[in-house]
C-alpha positions as CSV (number, residue, x, y, z in Angstrom):
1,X,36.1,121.8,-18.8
2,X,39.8,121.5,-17.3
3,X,41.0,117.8,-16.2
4,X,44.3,116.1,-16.0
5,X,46.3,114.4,-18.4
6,X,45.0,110.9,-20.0
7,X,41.6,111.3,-18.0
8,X,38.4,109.7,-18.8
9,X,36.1,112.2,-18.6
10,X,33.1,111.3,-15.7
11,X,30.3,112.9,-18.2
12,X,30.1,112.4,-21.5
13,X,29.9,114.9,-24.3
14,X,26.5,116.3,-25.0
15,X,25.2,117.6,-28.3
16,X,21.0,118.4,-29.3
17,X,20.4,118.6,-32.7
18,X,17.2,120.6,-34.0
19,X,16.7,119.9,-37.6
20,X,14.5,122.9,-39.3
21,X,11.8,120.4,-40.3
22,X,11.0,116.8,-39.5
23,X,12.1,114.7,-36.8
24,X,15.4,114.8,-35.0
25,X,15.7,111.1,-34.1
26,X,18.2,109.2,-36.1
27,X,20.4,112.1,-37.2
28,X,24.1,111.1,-37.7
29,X,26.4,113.1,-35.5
30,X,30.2,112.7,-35.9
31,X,32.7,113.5,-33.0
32,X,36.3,113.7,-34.1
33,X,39.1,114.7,-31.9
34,X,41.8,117.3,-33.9
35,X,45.6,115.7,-32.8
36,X,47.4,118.1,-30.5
37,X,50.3,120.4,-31.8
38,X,53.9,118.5,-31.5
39,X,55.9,118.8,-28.3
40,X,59.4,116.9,-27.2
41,X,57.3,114.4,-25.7
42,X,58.7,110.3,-26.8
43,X,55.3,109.4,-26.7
44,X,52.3,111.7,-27.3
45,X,48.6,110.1,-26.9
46,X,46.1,111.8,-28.4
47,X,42.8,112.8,-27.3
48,X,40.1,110.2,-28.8
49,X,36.3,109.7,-28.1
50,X,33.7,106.3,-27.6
51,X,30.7,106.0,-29.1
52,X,29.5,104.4,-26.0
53,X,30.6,102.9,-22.4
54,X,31.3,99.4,-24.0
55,X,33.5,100.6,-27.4
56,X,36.4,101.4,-27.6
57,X,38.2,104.9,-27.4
58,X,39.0,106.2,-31.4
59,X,40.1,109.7,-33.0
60,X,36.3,109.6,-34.7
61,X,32.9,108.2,-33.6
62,X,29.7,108.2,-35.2
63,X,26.4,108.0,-33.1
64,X,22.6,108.4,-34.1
65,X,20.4,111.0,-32.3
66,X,18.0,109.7,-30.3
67,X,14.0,110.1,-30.5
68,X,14.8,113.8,-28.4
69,X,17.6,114.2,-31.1
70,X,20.7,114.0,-28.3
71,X,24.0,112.0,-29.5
72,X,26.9,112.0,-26.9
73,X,30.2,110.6,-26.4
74,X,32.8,109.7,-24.0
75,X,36.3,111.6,-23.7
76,X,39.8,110.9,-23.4
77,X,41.9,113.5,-22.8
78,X,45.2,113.1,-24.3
79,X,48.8,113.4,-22.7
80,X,49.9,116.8,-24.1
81,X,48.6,119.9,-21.5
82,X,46.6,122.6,-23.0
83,X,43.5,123.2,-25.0
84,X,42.7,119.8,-27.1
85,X,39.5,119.9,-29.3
86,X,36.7,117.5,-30.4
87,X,34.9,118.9,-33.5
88,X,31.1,117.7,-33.6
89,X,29.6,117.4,-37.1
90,X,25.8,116.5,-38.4
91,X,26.6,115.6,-42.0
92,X,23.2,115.1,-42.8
93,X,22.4,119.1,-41.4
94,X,25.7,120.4,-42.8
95,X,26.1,121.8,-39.4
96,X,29.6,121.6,-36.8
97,X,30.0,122.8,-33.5
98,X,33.4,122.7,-31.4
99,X,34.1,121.4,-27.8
100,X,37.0,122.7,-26.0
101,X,38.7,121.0,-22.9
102,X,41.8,122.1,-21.4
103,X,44.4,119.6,-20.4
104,X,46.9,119.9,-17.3
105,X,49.5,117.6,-15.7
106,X,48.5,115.0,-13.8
107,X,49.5,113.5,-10.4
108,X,53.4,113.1,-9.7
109,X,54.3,109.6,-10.9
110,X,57.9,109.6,-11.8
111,X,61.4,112.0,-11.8
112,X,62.7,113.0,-14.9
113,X,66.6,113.1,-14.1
114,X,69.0,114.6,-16.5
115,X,71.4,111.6,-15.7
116,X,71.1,107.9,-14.4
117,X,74.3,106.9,-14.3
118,X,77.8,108.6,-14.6
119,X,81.6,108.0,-14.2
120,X,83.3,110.9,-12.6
121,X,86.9,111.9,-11.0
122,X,86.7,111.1,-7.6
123,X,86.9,114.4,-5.6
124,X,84.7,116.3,-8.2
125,X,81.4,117.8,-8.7
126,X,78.5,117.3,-10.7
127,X,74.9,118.9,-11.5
128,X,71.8,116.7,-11.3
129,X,68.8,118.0,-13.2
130,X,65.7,116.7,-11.8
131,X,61.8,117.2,-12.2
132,X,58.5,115.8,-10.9
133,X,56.7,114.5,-13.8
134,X,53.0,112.7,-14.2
135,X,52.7,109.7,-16.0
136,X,53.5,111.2,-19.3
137,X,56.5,113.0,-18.7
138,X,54.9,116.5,-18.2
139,X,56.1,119.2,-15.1
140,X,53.8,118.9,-12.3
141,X,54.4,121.7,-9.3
142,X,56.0,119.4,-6.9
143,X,59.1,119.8,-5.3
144,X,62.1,117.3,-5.7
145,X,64.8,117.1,-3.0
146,X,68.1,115.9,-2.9
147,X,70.0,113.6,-0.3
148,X,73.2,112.2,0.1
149,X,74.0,108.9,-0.4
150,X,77.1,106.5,-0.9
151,X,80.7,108.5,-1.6
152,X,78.7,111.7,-1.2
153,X,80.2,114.2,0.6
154,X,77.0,116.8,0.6
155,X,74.5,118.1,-2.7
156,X,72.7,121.3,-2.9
157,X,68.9,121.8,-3.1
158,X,69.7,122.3,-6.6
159,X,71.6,118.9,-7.4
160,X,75.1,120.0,-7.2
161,X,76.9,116.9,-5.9
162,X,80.4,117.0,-4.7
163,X,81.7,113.3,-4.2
164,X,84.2,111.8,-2.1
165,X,87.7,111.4,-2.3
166,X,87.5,107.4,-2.9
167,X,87.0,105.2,-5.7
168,X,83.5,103.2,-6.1
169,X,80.1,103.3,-7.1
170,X,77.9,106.2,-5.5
171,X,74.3,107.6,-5.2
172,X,72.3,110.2,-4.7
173,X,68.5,110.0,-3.6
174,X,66.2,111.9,-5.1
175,X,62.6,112.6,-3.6
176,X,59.7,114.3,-3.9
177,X,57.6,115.3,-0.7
178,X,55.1,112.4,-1.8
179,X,56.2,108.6,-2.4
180,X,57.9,108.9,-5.4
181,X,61.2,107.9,-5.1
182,X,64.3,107.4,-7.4
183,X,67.8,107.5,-7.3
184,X,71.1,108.9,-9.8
185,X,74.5,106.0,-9.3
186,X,77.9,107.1,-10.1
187,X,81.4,105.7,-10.4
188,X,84.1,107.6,-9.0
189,X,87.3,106.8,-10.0
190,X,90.9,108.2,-8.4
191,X,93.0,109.5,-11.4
192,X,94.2,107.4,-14.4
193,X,96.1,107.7,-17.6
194,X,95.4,106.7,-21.0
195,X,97.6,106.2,-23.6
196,X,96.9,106.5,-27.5
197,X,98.5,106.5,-30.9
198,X,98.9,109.8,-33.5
199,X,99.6,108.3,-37.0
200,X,101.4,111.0,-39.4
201,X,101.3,107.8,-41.9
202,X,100.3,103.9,-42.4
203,X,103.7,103.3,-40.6
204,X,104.7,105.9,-38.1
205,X,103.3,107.5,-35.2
206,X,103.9,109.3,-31.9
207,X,103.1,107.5,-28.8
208,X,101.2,109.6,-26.4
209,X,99.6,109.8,-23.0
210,X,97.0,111.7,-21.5
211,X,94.6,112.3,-17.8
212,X,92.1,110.3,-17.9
213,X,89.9,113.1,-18.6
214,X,91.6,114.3,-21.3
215,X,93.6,117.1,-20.1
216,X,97.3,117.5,-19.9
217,X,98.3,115.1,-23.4
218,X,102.1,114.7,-23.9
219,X,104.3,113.0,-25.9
220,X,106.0,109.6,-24.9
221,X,107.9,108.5,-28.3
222,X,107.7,109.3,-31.5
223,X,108.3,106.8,-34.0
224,X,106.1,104.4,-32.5
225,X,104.7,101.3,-35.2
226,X,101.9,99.4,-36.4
227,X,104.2,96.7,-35.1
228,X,104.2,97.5,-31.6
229,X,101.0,97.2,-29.5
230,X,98.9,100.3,-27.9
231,X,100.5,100.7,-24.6
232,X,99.3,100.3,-20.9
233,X,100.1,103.1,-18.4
234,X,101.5,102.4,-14.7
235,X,99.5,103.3,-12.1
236,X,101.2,106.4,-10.8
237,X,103.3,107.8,-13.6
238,X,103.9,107.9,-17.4
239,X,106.0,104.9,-17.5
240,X,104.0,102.5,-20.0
241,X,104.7,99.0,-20.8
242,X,103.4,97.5,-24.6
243,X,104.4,94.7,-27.4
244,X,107.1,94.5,-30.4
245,X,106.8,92.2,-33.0
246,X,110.5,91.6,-35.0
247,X,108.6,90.8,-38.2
248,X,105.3,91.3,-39.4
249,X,103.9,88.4,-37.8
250,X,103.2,87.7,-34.0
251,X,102.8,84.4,-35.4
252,X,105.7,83.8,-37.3
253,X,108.2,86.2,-35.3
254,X,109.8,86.4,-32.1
255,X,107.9,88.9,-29.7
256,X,108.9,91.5,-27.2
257,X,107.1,93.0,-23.9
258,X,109.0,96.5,-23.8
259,X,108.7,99.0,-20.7
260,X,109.6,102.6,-21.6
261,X,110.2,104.5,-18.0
262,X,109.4,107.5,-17.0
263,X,113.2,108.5,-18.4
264,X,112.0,107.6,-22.0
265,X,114.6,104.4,-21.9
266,X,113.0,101.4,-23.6
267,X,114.1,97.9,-22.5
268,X,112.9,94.5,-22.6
269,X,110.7,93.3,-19.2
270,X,113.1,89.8,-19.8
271,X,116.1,89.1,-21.2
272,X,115.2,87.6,-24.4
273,X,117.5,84.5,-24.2
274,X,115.7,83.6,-21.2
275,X,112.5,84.7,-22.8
276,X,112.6,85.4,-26.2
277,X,108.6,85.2,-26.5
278,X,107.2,87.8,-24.0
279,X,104.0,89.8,-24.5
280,X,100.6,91.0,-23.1
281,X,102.4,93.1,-20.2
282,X,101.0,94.7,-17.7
283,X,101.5,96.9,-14.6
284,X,100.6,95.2,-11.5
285,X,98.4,98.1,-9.1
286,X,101.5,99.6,-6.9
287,X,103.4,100.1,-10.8
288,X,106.7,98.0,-8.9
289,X,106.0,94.9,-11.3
290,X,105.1,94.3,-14.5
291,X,103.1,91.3,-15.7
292,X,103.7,89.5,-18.8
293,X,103.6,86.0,-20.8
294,X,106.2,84.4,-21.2
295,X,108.1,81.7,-23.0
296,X,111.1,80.3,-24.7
297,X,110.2,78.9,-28.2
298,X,107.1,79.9,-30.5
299,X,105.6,76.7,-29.9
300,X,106.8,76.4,-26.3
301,X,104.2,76.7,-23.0
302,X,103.8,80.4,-21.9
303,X,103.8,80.9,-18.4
304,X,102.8,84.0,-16.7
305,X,106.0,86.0,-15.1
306,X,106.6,89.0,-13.4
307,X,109.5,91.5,-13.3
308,X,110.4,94.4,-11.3
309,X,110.2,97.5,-13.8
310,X,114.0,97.9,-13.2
311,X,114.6,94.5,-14.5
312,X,115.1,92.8,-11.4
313,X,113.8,90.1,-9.5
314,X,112.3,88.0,-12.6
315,X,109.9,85.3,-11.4
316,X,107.6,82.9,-12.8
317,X,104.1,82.9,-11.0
318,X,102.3,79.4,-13.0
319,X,102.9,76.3,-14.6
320,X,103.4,76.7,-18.2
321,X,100.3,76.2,-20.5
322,X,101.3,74.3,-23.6
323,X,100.2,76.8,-26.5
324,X,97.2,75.5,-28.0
325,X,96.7,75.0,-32.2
C-alpha cells in the first residue's frame, strides 16, 4: 500500500490467525513498527500504530483476536519516504508476519530556500536555492518560480539574482504554481571599508584597511598601539580617523582624536590647547568633517564638535554635557 507522508491510513491493518488446535479467539497479536533508516531530516516521525480508533498512535500495540481470530490496527505513516515496516507477531503461536507500506511526499506546504536573509554588494549577484517541500521537509515534484522584487534588477528561473545599483533592503518572491508562497530579503550595500589591527606583539601592530568584502587589504601605519583606538574609515577613501591616549589611562591622561589622510600624515582633529580632551571621532557621510567629543579639562563638559579633515573650520554643534561620575 503506497500513501503520503504522516498519513493515517483509511483501513486498518488486518491480520487472521489460525492456531493448529483450539480456538482462535483471544490470541495476543503484537504490531510493532521498525524506525526508518536516518536521513538529514531535523525532525524524523516515525511510523507507529493504534490498538484502536480511540488510543493513541505508539511504536507497539497489543490487541486480542477476536472470536473469528482477527486483530487489526491503525497506521501512521511516518515522515521519511520509502518502504517503512510494521512487523506482526503472535507470541503465544511463535509465529510473525511483515507488512510493507511505501511512503511518498506529501502535498506542497512550504519552500525550502538555501537563504533567508543576506547582505550583499550592491550591483552584485547571488544564487537562490529553492525547493517545494511537504510538511516534513521532503521534495515534492512542483515547480518553484522566481520574481523580482525590491532592488531587483531581473533573476533567472534558476535563482540567480542580480540586484540594483542602490543601497537598501531587497526581495525576491518565490512561488510555486499553487498557493504557497514565500519570499528571500537582502541588504545591499554601496562599497565600504573596514579597518583592522595586525599585532606582531602585546604592543605593536600595523594598522590596516581593507573592501568591505575583504579584498584588496593594505597597509595604513605600522607601529600602531594598544593605546590608540581601532580606527573608522571615511566614506570614499583610506583616510581613517581613531583615538590616542598619552598614558595608559583614558581616565587619568589627556586624549587625542587623530585623522591620518589619505597622504599617511597624522594630525590632531583640534588643536589640543583648545581641546586637549578630544575622542570618539568620526567621519560625517560626505568624509568633508569629522565628528568628535570634545573638551578642555578631564573633568570639564564635552561637547560634540566638528572639523573639516584639513583642520579648518572648527565648530561646536551642542551645549556642553557636564561629565558625569
Amino acid at each position: 500500500m503506497t500513501d503520503t507522508a504522516l498519513a493515517v491510513l483509511a483501513n486498518a491493518l488486518v491480520v487472521r490467525v489460525t492456531p493448529p488446535t483450539g480456538s482462535s479467539a483471544g490470541l495476543q497479536v503484537r504490531f510493532e513498527a521498525l524506525p526508518s533508516e536516518p536521513t538529514g531530516q531535523l525532525a524524523i516521525e516515525q511510523t507507529v500504530v493504534s490498538a484502536g480508533p480511540t488510543t493513541s498512535f505508539q511504536s507497539s500495540a497489543t490487541v486480542a483476536t477476536d472470536a473469528s481470530g482477527q486483530a487489526q490496527a491503525r497506521i501512521q505513516l511516518g515522515s521519511i519516504p520509502g518502504e517503512t515496516r510494521v512487523i506482526v507477531t503472535c507470541p503465544q503461536l511463535s509465529v510473525t508476519d511483515t507488512a510493507r507500506f511505501h511512503i511518498v511526499a506529501g502535498p506542497t506546504a512550504r519552500i525550502l530556500l538555501s537563504i533567508r536573509d543576506t547582505i550583499i554588494l550592491a550591483g552584485s549577484t547571488f544564487t537562490v536555492r529553492a525547493v517545494a517541500a511537504d510538511q516534513s521537509g521532503n521534495a515534492t515534484k512542483e515547480k518553484v518560480a522566481f520574481s523580482a522584487g525590491t532592488n531587483v534588477l531581473s533573476v533567472t528561473d534558476s535563482g540567480r539574482v542580480s540586484t540594483a545599483s542602490v543601497a537598501g533592503r531587497g526581495v525576491v518572491r518565490v512561488s510555486t504554481p499553487g498557493t504557497v508562497r514565500d519570499s528571500v530579503r537582502f541588504t545591499s550595500y554601496v562599497g565600504g571599508r573596514v579597518t583592522f589591527i595586525t599585532y606582531a606583539n602585546d604592543a605593536w601592530g600595523t594598522l590596516m584597511i581593507t573592501d568591505i568584502d575583504g579584498a584588496n587589504p593594505r597597509v595604513l601605519r605600522n607601529g600602531f598601539t594598544l593605546s590608540n583606538s581601532l580606527a573608522e574609515p571615511a566614506p570614499h577613501d583610506d583616510a581613517v580617523v581613531y583615538n590616542q591616549i598619552s598614558g595608559p589611562s583614558e581616565v587619568t591622561n589627556a586624549k587625542a582624536a587623530l585623522l591620518l589622510d589619505v597622504d599617511r600624515v597624522e594630525r590632531t582633529v583640534a588643536d589640543p590647547l583648545i581641546l586637549p580632551y578630544s575622542g570618539h571621532p568620526r567621519f560625517g557621510r560626505d568624509g568633508e568633517f569629522v565628528y568628535f567629543t570634545g573638551r578642555s579639562s578631564l573633568q570639564g563638559a564635552s561637547a560634540i564638535w566638528r572639523v573639516r579633515r584639513d583642520g579648518s573650520g572648527l565648530e561646536q554643534l551642542t551645549s556642553p554635557t557636564p561629565a558625569s561620575g
